[in-house]
C-alpha positions as CSV (number, residue, x, y, z in Angstrom):
1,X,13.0,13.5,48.8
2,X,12.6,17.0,48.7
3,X,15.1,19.3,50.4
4,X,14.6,22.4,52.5
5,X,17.6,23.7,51.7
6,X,17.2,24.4,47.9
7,X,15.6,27.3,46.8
8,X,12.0,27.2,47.3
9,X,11.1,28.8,44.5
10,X,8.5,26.4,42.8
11,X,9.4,25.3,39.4
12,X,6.9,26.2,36.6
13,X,5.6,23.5,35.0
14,X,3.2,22.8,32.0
15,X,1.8,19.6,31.7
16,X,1.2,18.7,27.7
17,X,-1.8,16.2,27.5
18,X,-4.1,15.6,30.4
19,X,-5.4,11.6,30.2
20,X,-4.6,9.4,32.7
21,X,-0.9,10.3,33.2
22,X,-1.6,13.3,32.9
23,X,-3.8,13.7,36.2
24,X,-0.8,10.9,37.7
25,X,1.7,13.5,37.0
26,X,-0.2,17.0,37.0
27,X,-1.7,15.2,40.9
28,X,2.3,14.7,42.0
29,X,3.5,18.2,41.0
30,X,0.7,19.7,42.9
31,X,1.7,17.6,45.8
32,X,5.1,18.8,45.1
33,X,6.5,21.6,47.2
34,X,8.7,22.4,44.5
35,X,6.5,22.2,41.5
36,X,3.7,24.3,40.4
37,X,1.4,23.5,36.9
38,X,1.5,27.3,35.2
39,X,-0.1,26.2,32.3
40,X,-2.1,23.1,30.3
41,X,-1.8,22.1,26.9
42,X,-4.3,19.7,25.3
43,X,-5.2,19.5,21.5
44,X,-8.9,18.8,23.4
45,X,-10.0,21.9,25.2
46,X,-12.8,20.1,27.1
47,X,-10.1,17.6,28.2
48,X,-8.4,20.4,29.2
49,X,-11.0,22.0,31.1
50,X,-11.9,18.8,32.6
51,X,-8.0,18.2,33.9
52,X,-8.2,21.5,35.7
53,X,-11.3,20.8,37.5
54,X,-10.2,17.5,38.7
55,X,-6.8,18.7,39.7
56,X,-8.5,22.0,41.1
57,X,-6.2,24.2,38.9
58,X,-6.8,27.7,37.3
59,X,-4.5,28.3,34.8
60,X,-3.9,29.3,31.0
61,X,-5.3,26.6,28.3
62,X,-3.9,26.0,25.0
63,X,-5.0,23.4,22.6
64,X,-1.5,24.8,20.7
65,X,1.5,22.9,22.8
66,X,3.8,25.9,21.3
67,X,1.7,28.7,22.9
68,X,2.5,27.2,25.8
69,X,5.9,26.5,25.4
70,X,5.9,30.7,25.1
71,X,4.4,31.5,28.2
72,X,6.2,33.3,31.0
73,X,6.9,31.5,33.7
74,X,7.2,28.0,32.2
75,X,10.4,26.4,33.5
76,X,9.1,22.7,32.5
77,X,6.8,20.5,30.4
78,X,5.8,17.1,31.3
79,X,4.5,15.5,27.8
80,X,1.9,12.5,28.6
81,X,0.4,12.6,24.8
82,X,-0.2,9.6,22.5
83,X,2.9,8.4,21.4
84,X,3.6,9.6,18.1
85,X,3.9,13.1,18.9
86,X,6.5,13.0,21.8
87,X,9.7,13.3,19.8
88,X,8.2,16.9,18.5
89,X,6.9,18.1,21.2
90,X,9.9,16.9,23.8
91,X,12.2,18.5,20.7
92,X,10.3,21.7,20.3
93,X,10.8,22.1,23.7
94,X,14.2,21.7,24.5
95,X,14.7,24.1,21.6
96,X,12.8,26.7,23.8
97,X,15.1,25.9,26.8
98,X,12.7,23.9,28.7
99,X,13.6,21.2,31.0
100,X,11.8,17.9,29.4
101,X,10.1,14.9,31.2
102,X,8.5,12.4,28.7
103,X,6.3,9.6,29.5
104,X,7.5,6.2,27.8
105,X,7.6,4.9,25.7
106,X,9.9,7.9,24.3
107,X,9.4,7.7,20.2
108,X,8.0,5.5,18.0
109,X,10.8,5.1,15.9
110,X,14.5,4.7,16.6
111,X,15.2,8.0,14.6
112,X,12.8,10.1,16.4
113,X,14.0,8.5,19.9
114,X,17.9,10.0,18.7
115,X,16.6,13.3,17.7
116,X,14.8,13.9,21.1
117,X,18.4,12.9,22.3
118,X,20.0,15.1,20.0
119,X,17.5,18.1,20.8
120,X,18.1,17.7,24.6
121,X,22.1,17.3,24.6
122,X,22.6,20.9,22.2
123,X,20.0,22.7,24.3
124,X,21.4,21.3,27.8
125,X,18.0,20.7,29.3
126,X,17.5,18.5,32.5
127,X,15.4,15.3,29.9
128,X,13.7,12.5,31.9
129,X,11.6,9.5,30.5
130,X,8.6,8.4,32.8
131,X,9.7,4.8,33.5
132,X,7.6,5.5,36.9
133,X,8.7,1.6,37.8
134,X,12.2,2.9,39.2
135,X,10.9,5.0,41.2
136,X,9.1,1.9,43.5
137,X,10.3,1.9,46.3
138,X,11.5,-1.7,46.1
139,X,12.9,-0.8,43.0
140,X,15.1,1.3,44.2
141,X,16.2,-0.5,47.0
142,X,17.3,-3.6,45.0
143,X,19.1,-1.4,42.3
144,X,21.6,-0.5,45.1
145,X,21.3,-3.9,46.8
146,X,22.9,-4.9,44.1
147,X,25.2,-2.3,43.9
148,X,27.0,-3.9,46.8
149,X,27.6,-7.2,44.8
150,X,26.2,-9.7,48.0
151,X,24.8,-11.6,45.0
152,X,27.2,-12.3,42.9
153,X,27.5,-12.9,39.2
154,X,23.9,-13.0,37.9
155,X,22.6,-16.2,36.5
156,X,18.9,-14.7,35.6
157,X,16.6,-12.0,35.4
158,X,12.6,-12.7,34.3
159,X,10.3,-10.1,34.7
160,X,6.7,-10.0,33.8
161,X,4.2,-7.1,33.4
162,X,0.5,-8.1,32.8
163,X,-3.2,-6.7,32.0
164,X,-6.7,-8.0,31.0
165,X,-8.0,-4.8,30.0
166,X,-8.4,-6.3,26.4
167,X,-9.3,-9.6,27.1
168,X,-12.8,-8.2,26.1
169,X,-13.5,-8.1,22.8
170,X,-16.0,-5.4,23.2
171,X,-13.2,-2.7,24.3
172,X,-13.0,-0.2,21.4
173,X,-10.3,0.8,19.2
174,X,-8.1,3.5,20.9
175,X,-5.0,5.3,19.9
176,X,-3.3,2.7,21.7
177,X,-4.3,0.2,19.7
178,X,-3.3,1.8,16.3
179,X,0.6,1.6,14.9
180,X,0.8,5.3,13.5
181,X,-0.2,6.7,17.1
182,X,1.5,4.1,19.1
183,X,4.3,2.3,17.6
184,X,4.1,-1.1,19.2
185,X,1.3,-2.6,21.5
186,X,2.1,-4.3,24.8
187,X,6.0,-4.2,23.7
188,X,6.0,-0.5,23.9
189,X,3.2,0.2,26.9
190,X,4.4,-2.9,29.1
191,X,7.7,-4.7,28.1
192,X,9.5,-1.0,27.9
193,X,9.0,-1.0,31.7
194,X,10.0,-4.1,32.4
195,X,12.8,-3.9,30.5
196,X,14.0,-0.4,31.8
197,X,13.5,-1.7,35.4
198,X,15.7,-5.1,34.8
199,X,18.7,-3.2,33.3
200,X,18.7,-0.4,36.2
201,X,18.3,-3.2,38.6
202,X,21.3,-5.5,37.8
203,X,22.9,-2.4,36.1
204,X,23.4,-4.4,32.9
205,X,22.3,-3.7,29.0
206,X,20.8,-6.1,26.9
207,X,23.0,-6.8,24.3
208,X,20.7,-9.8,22.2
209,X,16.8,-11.0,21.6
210,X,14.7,-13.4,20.3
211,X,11.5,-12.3,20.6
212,X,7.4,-13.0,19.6
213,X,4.3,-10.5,19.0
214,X,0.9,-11.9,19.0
215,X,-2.5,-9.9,18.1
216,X,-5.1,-12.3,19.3
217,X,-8.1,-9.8,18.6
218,X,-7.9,-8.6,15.1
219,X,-11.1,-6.4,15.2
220,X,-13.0,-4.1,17.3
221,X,-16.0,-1.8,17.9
222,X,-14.6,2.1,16.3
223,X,-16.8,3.2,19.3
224,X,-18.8,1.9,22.2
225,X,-21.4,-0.1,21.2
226,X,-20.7,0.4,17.5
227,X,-21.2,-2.1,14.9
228,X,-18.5,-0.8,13.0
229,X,-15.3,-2.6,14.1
230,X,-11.8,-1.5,13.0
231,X,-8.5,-3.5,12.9
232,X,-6.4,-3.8,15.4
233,X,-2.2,-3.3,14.2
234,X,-0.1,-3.7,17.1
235,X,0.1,-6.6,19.5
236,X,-1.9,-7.8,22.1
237,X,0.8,-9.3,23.7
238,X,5.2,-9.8,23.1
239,X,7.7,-12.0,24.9
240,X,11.3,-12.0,24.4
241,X,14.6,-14.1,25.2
242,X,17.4,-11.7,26.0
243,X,21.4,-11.7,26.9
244,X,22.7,-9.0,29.1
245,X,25.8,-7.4,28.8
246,X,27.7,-9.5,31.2
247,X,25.9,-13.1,30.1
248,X,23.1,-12.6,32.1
249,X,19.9,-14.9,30.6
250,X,16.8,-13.3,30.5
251,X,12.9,-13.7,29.8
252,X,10.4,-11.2,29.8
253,X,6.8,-11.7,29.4
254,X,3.9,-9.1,28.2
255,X,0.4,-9.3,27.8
256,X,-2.9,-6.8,27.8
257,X,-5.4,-10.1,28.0
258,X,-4.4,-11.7,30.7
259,X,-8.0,-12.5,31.8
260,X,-8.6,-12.1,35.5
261,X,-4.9,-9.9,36.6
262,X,-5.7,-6.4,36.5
263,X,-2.6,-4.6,36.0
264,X,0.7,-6.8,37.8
265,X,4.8,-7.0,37.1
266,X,7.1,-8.7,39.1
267,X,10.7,-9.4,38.6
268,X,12.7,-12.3,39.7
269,X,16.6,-12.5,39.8
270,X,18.9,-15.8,40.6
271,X,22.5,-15.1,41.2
272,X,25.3,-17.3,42.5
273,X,24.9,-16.5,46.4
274,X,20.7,-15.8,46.2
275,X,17.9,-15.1,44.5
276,X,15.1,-12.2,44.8
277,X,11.7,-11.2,43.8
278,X,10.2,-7.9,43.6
279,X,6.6,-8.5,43.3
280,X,4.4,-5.0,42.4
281,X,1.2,-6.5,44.0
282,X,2.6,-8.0,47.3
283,X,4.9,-4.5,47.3
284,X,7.6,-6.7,49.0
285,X,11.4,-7.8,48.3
286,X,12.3,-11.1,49.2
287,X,15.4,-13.1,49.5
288,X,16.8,-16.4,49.7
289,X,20.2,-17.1,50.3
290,X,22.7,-20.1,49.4
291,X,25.8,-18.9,51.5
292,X,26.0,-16.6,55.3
293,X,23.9,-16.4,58.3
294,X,20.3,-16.4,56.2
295,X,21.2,-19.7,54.2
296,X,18.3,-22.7,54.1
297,X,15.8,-20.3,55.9
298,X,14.0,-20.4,52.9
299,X,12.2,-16.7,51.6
300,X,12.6,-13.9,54.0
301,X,11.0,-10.3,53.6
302,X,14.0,-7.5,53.0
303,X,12.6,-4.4,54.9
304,X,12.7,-1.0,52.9
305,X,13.9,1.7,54.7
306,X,10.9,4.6,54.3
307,X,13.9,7.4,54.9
308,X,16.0,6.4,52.3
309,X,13.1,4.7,49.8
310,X,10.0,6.4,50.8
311,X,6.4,4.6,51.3
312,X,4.6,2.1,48.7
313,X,2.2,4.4,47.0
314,X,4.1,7.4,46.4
315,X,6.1,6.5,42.9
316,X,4.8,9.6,40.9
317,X,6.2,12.0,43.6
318,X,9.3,10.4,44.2
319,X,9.6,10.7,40.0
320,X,8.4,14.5,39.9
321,X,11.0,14.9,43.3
322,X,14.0,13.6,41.1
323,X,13.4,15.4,38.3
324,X,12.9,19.0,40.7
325,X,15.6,18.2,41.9
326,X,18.2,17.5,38.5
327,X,16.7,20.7,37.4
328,X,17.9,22.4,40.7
329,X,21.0,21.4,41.1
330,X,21.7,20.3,37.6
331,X,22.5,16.9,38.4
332,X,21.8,14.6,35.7
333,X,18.5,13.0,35.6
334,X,17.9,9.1,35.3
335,X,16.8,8.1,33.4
336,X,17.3,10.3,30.9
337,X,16.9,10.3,26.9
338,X,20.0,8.3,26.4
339,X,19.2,5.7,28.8
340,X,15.6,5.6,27.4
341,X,17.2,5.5,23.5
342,X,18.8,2.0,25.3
343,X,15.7,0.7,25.8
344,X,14.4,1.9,22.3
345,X,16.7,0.0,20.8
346,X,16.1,-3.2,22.4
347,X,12.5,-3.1,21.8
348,X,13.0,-2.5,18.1
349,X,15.2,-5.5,18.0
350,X,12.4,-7.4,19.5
351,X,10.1,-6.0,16.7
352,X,12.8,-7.2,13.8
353,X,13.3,-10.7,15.6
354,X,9.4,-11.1,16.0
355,X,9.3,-10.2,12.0
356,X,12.8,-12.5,10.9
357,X,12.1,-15.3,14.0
358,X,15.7,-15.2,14.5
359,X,18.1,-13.5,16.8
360,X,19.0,-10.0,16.7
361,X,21.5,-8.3,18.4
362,X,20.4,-4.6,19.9
């Protein structure tokens, strides 16, 4: 976490698009001691205004992401927009020297994702993408648990991330549910996660998929209560087979109608000495050995170190802290536009093996 020994100057930053991650992310800056919003961009002005009275900001608006990118003061952007305008936003600004954190998924094309990669690299900006899931406390702890190799080779690695937020019928159509905005449904909102998490956990790249996409509602209402129903072009929900790197065997499992479980991911590793599972909604880590002084005791709760890991709950400010922090000391930030390209990669392949039915290597 933060550290009273850097320069406490507060780094300007402008957040570009203020829904829901906006607020997440515009909320953890101001929480920040080393991060201060200078400026709001938002091609909705009353969305704008609305972010600014909810956050209890006052500062410039601009419905024009590259007035802002001019202003004085601006050190930063933090671009939660729809989708399909992150590669030219994240590009145009890394062309004005800012420091760059995306939310995820990055692009919605593999060509856009290695532009944004391109862009950052030449302009030698501090780039971040917003896979917030690392930054779990648990998560963090069991990347470098496994650092230390106790586990041995790993046999398996499936991971879930599930919603019901579209198991009504009656939700209208949204810019996530559209493929020009969005790219890819679930894959892109849930599976990017999931996938992200299980290659920084076990510090492995998937190298192969097989993978299925399902729409299960075709149409909905344009608006609330409308007659007037639109179609739906991206899937409701994906699942893919995968090979890491090193052999590893893994499933992962997505779904926005999963009636009755809110919003829940959990990850679940087997290795030759133990196994463990990282459940979001217990927010515990849990082991069970085969070999030492904890085998046949059956699951046992791993405690999480708050000085190291930080408390359950505080994710957004322990991503806003990291990425302060790279732009500080110009340390590289993780993970950054190439690692998130990785994962861009592997969900296209998903896409092409959903669309072939066979397997495709990443």
């Amino acid at each position: 976490m933060y550290d009273s020994n850097e320069n406490d100057t507060p780094i300007g930053i402008g957040i570009i698009g203020t829904a829901m991650w906006g607020n997440r992310q515009g909320g953890a800056c101001i929480e920040h001691p080393l991060t201060e919003i200078v400026g709001i961009s938002d091609i909705r002005e009353e969305a704008a205004k609305d972010f600014s009275q909810k956050q209890d900001i006052s500062v410039p608006i601009f419905t024009d992401f590259n007035d802002l990118l001019a202003m004085d003061g601006l050190d930063a952007v933090i671009v939660t927009t729809p989708n399909d305008v992150h590669a030219p936003i994240s590009i145009a600004a890394a062309q004005a020297g800012k420091h760059v954190l995306c939310q995820k998924p990055m692009a919605t094309s593999i060509a856009d994702a290695e532009a944004m990669v391109a862009a950052v690299e030449k302009a030698g900006v501090t780039n971040m993408v917003g896979y917030t899931k690392r930054f779990f406390n648990g998560a963090r702890f069991l990347h470098d648990f496994f650092q230390r190799e106790e586990l041995g080779r790993v046999y398996h690695v499936r991971a879930f991330y599930l919603q019901d937020w579209l198991s009504n019928p009656k939700v209208p159509i949204l810019w996530r549910l559209q493929k020009d905005r969005t790219g890819t449904g679930s894959l892109g909102d849930l599976a990017s996660h999931i996938t992200d998490l299980a290659q920084f956990i076990i510090g492995e790249d998937i190298v192969r998929v097989t993978g299925m996409m399902k729409t299960f509602i075709h149409e909905r209402p344009i608006a609330p209560r409308s007659q007037e129903t639109g179609t739906v072009d991206v899937d409701d929900a994906a699942m893919f087979c995968a090979e890491f790197e090193n052999g590893t065997m893994g499933v992962f499992e997505t779904s926005r109608n999963a009636t009755g479980v809110g919003d829940h991911w959990r990850i679940e590793i087997n290795a030759e000495n133990g196994s463990v599972i990282y459940d979001k909604v217990e927010g515990r880590v849990q082991l069970s050995m085969r070999i030492g002084p904890a085998r046949g005791a059956g699951w046992i709760d791993l405690p999480i170190p708050e000085d190291k890991y930080g408390v359950a709950g505080a994710e957004n400010v322990h991503e806003i802290d990291h990425f302060a922090h790279c732009i500080r000391t110009g340390e590289p930030a993780a993970p950054n536009f190439a690692e998130g390209l990785r994962v861009e990669r592997v969900l296209d392949a998903v896409v092409r093996s959903s669309t072939t039915g066979t397997a495709i290597d990443v």
